[in-house]
The first five atom37 places (N, CA, C, CB, O) and aatype in JSON, in Angstrom:
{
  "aatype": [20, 20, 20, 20, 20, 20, 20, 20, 20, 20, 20, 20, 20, 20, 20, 20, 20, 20, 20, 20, 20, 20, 20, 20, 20, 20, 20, 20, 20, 20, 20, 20, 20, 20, 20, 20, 20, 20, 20, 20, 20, 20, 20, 20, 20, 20, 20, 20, 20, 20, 20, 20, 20, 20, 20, 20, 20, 20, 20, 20, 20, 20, 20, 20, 20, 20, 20, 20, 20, 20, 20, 20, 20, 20, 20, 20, 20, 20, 20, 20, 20, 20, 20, 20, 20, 20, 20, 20, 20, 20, 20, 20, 20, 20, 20, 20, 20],
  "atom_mask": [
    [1, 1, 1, 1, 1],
    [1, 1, 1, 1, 1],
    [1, 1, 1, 1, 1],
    [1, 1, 1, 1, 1],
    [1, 1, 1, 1, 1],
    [1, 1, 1, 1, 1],
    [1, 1, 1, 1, 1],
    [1, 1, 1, 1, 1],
    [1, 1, 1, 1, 1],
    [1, 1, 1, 1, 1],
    [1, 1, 1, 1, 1],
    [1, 1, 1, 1, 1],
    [1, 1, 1, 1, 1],
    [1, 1, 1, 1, 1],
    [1, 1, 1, 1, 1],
    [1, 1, 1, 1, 1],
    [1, 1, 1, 1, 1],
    [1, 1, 1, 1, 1],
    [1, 1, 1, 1, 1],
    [1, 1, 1, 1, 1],
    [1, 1, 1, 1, 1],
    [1, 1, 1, 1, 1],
    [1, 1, 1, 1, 1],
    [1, 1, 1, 1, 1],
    [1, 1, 1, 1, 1],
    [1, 1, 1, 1, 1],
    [1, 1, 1, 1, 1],
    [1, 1, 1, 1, 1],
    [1, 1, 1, 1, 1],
    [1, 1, 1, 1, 1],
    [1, 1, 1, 1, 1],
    [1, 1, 1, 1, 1],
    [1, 1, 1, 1, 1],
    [1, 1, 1, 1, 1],
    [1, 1, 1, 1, 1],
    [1, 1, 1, 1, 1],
    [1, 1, 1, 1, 1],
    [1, 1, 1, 1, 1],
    [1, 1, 1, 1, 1],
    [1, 1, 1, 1, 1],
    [1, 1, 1, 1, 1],
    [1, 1, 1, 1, 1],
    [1, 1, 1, 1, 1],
    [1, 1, 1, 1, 1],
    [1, 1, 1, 1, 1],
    [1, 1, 1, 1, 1],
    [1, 1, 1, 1, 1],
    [1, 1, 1, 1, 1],
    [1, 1, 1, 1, 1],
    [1, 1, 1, 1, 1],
    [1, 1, 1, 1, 1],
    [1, 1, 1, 1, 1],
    [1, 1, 1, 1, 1],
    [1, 1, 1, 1, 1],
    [1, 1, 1, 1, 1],
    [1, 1, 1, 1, 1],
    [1, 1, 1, 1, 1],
    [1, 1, 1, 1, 1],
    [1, 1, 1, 1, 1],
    [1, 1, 1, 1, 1],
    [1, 1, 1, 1, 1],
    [1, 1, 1, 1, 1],
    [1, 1, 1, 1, 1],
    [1, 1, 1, 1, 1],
    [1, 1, 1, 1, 1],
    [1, 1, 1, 1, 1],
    [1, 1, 1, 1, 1],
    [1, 1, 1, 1, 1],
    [1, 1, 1, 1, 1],
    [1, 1, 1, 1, 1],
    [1, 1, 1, 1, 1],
    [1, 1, 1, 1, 1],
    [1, 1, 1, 1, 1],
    [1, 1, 1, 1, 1],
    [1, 1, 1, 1, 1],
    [1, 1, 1, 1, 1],
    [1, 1, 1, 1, 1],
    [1, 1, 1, 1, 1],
    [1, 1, 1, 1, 1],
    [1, 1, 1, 1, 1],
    [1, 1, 1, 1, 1],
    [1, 1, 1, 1, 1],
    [1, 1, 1, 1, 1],
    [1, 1, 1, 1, 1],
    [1, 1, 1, 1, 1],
    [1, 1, 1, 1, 1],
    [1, 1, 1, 1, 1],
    [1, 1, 1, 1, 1],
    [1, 1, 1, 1, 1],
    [1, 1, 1, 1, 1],
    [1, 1, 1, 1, 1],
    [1, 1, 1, 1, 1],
    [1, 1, 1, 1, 1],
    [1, 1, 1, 1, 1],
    [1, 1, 1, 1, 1],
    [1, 1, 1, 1, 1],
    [1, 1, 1, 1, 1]
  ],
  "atom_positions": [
    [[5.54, 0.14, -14.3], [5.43, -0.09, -12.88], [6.0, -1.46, -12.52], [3.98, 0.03, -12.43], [6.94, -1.56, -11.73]],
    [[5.59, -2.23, -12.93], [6.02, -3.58, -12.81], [7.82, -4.57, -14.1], [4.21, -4.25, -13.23], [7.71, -4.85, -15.29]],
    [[8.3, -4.66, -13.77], [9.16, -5.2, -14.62], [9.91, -6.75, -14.49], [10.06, -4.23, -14.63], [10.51, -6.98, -13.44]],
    [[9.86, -7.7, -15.46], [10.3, -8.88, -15.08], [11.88, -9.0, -14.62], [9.98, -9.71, -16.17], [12.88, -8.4, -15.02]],
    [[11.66, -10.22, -13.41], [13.41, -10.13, -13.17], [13.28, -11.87, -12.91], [14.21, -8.87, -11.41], [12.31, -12.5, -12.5]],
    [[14.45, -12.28, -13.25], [14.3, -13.58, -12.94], [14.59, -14.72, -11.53], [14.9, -13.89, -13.84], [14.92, -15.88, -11.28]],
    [[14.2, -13.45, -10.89], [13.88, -13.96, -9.42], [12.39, -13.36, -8.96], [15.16, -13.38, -8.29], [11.98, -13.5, -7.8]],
    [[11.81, -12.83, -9.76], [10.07, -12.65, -9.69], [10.12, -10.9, -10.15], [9.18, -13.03, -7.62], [11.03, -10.74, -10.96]],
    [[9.55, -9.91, -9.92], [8.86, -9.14, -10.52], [9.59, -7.97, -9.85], [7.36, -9.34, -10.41], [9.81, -8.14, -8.65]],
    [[10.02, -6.83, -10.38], [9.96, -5.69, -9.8], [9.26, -4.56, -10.16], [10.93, -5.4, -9.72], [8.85, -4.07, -11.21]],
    [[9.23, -4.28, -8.92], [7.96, -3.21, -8.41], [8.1, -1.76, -8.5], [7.64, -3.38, -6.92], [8.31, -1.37, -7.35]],
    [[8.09, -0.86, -9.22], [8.39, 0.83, -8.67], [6.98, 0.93, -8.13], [8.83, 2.29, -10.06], [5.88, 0.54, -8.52]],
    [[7.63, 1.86, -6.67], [6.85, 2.27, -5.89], [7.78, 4.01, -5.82], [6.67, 1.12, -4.46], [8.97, 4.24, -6.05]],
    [[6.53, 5.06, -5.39], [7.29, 6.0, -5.04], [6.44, 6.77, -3.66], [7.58, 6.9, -6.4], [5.3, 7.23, -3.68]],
    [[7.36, 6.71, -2.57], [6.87, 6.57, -1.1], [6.29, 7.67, -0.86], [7.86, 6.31, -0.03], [6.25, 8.46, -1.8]],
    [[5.92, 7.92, -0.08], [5.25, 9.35, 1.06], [5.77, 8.99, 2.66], [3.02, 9.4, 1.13], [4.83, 8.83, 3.45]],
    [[6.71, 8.88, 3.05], [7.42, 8.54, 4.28], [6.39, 10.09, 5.3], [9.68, 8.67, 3.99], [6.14, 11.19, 4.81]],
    [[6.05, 9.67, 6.58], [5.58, 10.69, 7.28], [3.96, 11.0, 7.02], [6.47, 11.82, 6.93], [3.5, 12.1, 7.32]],
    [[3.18, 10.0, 6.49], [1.77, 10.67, 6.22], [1.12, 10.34, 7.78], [0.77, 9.84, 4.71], [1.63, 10.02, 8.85]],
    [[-0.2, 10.59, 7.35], [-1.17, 10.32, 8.43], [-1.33, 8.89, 8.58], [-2.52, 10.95, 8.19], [-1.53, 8.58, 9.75]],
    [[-1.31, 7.87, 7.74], [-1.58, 6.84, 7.61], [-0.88, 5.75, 6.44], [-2.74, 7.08, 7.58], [-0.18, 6.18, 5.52]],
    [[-1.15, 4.43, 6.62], [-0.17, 3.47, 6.06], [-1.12, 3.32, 5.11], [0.43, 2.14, 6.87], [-2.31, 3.2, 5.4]],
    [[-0.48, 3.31, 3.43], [-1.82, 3.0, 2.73], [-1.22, 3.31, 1.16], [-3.32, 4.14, 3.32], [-0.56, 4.26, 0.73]],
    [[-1.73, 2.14, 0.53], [-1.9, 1.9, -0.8], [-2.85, 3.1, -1.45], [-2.51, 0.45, -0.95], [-4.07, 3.2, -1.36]],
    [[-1.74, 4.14, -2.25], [-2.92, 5.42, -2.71], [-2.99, 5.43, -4.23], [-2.42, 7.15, -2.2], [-3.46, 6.38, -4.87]],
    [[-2.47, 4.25, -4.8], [-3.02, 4.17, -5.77], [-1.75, 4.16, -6.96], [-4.08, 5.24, -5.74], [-0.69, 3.59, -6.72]],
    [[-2.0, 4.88, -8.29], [-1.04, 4.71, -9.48], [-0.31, 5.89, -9.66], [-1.73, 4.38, -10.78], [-1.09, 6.84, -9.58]],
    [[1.05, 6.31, -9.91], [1.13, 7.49, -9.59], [2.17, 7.83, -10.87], [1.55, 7.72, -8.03], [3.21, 7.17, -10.75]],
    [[2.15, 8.5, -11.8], [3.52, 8.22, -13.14], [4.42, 7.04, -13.22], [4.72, 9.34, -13.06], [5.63, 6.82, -13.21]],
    [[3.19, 6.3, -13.3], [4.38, 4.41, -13.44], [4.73, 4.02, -12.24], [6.23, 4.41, -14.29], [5.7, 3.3, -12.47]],
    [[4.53, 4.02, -10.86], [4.58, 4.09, -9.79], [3.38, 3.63, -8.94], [4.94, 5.15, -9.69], [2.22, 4.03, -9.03]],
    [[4.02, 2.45, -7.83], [2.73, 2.45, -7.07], [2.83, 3.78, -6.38], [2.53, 1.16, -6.0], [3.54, 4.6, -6.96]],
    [[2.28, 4.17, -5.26], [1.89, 4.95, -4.45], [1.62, 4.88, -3.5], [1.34, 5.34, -4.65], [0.5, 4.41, -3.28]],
    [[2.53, 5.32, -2.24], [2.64, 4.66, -1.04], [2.96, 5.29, -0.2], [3.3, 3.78, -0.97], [4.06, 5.84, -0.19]],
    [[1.84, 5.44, 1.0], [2.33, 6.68, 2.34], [2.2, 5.5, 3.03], [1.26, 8.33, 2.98], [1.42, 4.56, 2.92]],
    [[3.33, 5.78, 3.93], [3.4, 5.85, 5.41], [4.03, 6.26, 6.84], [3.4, 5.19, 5.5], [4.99, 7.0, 7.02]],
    [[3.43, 5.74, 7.59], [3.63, 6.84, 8.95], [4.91, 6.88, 9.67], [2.62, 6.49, 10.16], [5.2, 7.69, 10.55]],
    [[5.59, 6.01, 9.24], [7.24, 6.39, 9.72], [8.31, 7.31, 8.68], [8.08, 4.8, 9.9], [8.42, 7.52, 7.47]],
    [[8.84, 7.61, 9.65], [9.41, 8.73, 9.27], [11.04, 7.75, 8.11], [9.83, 9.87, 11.06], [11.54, 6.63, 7.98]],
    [[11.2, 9.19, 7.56], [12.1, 8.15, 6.65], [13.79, 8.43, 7.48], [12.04, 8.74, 4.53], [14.37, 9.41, 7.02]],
    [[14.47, 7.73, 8.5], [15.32, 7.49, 9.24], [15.61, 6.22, 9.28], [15.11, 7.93, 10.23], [14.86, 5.32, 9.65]],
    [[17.22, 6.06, 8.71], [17.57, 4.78, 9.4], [16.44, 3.44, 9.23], [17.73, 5.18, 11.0], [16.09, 2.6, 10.05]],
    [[16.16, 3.6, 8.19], [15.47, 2.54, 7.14], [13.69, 2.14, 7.51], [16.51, 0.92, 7.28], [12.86, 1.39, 7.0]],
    [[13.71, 3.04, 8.63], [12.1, 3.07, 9.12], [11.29, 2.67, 7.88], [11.52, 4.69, 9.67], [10.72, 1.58, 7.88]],
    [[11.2, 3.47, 6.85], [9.81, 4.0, 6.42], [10.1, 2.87, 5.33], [9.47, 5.86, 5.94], [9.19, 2.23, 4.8]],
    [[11.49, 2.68, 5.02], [11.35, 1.38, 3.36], [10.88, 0.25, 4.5], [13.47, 0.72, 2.06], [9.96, -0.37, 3.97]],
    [[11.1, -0.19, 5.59], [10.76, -1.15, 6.89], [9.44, -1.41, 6.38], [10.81, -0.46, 8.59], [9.07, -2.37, 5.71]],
    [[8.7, -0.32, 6.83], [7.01, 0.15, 6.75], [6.67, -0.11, 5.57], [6.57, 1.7, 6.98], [5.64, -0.78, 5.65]],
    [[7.05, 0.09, 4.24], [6.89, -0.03, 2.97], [6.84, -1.44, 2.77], [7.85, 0.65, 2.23], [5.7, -1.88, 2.64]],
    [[7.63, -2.16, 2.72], [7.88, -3.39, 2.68], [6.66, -4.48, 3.14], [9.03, -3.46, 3.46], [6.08, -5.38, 2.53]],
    [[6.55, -3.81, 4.91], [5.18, -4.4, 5.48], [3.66, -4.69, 5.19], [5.03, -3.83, 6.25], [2.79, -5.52, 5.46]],
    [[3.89, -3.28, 4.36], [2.58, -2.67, 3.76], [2.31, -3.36, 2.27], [2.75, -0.91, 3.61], [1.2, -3.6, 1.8]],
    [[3.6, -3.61, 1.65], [3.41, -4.27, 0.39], [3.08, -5.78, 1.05], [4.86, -4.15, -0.72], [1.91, -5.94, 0.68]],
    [[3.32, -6.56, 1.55], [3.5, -7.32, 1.8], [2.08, -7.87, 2.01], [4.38, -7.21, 2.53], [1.73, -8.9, 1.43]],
    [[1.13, -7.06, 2.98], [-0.08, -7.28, 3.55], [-0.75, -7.11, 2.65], [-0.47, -6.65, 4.56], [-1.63, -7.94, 2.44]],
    [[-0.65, -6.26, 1.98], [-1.47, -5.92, 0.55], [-1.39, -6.65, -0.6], [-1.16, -4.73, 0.03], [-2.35, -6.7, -1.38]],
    [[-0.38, -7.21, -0.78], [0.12, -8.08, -2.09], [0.05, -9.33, -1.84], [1.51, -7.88, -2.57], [0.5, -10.09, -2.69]],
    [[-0.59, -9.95, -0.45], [-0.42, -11.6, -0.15], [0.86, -11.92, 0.18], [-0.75, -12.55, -1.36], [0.92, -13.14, 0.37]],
    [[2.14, -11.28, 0.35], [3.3, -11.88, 0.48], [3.71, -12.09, 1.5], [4.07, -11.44, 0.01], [2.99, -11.86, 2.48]],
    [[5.09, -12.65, 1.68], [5.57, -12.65, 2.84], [6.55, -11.53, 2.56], [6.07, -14.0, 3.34], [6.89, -11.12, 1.45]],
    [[7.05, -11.0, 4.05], [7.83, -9.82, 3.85], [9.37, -10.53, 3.49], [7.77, -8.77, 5.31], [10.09, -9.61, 3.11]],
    [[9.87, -11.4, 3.48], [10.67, -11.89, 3.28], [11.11, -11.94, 1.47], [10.37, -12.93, 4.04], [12.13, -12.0, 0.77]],
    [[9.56, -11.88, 1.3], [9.43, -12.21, -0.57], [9.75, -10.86, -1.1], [7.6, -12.73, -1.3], [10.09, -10.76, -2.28]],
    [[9.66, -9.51, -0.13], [10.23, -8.06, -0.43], [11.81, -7.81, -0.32], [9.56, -7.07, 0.58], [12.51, -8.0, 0.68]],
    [[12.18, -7.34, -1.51], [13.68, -6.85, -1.16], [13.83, -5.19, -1.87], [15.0, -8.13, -2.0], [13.45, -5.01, -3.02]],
    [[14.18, -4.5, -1.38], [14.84, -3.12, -1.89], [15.35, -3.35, -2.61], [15.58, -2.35, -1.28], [15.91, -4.43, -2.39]],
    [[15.6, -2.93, -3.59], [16.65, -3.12, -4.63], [17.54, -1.74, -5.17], [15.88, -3.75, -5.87], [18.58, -1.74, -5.82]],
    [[16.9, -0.81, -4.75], [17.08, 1.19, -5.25], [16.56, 1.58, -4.73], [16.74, 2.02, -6.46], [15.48, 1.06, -4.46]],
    [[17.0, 2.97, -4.11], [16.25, 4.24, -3.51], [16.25, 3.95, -2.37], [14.87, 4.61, -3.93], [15.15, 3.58, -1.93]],
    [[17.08, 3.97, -1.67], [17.11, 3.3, -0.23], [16.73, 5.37, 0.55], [19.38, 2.13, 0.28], [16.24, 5.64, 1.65]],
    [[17.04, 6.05, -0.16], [17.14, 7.06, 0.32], [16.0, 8.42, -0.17], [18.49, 7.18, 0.1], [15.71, 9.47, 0.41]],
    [[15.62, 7.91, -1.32], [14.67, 8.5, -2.61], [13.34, 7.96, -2.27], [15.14, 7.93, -4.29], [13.09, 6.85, -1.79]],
    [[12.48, 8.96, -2.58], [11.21, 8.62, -2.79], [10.9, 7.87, -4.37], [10.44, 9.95, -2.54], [9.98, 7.53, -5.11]],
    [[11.49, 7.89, -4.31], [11.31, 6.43, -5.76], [12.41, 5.22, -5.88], [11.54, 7.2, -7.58], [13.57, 4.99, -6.22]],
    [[11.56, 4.79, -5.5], [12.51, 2.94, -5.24], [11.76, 1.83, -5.78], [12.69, 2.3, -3.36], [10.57, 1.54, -5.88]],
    [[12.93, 1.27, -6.14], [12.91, -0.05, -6.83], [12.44, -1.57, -5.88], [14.49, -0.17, -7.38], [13.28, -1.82, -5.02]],
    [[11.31, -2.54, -5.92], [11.53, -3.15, -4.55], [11.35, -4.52, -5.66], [10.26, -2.77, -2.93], [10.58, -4.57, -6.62]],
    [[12.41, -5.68, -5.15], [12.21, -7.11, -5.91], [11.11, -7.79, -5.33], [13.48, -8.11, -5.82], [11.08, -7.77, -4.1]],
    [[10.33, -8.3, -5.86], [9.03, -9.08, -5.31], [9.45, -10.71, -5.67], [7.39, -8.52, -6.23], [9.08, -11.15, -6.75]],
    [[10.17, -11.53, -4.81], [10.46, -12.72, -4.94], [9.54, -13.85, -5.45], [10.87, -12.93, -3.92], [8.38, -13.74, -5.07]],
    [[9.88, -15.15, -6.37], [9.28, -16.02, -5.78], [7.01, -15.75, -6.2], [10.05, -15.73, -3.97], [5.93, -16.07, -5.71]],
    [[7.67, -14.85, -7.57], [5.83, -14.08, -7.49], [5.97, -14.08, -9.29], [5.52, -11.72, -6.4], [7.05, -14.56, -9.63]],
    [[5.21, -13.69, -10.3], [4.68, -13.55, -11.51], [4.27, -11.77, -11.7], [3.36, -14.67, -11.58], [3.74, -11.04, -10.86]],
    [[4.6, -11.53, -12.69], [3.89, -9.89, -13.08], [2.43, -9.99, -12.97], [4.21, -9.28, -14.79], [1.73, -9.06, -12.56]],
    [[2.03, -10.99, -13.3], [0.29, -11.27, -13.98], [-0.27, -11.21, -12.82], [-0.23, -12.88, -14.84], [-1.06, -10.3, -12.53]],
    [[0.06, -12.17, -12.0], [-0.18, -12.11, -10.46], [-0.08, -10.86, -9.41], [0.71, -13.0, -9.97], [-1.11, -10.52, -8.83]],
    [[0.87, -10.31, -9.22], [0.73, -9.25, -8.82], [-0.01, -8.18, -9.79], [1.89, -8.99, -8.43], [-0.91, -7.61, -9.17]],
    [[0.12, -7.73, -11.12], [-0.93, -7.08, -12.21], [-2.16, -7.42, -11.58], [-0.88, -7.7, -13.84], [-2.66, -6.56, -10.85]],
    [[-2.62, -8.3, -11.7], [-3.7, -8.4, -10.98], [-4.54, -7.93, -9.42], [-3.57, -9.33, -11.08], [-5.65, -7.43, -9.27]],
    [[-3.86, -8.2, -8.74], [-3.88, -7.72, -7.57], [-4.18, -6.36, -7.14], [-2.92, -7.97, -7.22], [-5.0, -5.92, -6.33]],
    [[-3.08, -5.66, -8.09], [-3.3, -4.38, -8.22], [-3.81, -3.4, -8.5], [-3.01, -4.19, -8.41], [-3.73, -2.25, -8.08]],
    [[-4.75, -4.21, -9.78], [-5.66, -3.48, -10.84], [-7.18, -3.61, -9.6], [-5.81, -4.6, -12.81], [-8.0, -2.7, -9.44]],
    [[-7.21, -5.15, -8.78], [-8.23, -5.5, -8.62], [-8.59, -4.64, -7.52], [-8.31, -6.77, -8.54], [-9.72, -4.18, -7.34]],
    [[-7.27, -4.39, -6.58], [-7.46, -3.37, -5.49], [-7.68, -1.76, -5.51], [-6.4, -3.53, -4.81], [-8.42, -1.13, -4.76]],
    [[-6.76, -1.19, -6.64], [-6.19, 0.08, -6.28], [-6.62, 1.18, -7.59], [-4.42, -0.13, -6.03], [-6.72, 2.41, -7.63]],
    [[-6.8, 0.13, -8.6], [-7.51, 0.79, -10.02], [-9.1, 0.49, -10.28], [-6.71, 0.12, -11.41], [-9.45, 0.17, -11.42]],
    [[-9.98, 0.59, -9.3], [-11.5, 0.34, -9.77], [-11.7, 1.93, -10.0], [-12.73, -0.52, -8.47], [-12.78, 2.37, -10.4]]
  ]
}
């Protein structure tokens, strides 16, 4: 899920563009897990994704970059400017109890 890059950490996430709601759903085959409510058009829903990591992970959205899958429900996102351990953490503390 997580992999080192030497501009901070990357992230596989694999989306749910179009749910009921914006929301961290957890671990999914090496994958975060991630619905939300925009539709996937014209970069809406990686938009939304981004936001959502962002609020959830302490970051700034700025510290999010796409990196793959601009079009795929499985994308690659660079987490700037951040540590694996640090975000590992975060993740385990939120989304794996």
């Amino acid at each position: 899920m997580l992999t080192f890059h030497p501009d901070g950490v990357i992230l596989a996430v694999r989306a749910q563009p179009g749910s009921k709601r914006d929301e961290i759903r957890g671990v999914q085959d090496g994958s975060l897990k991630v619905s939300v409510t925009q539709a996937p058009e014209k970069g809406k829903a990686n938009n939304a994704i981004r936001k959502l990591l962002a609020k959830s992970l302490e970051l700034k959205i700025s510290q999010i970059e796409l990196l793959s899958g601009e079009t795929s429900t499985r994308k690659k996102f660079l987490l700037k400017n951040t540590n694996q351990e640090t975000i590992q953490t975060k993740i385990i503390n939120k989304y794996l109890h």
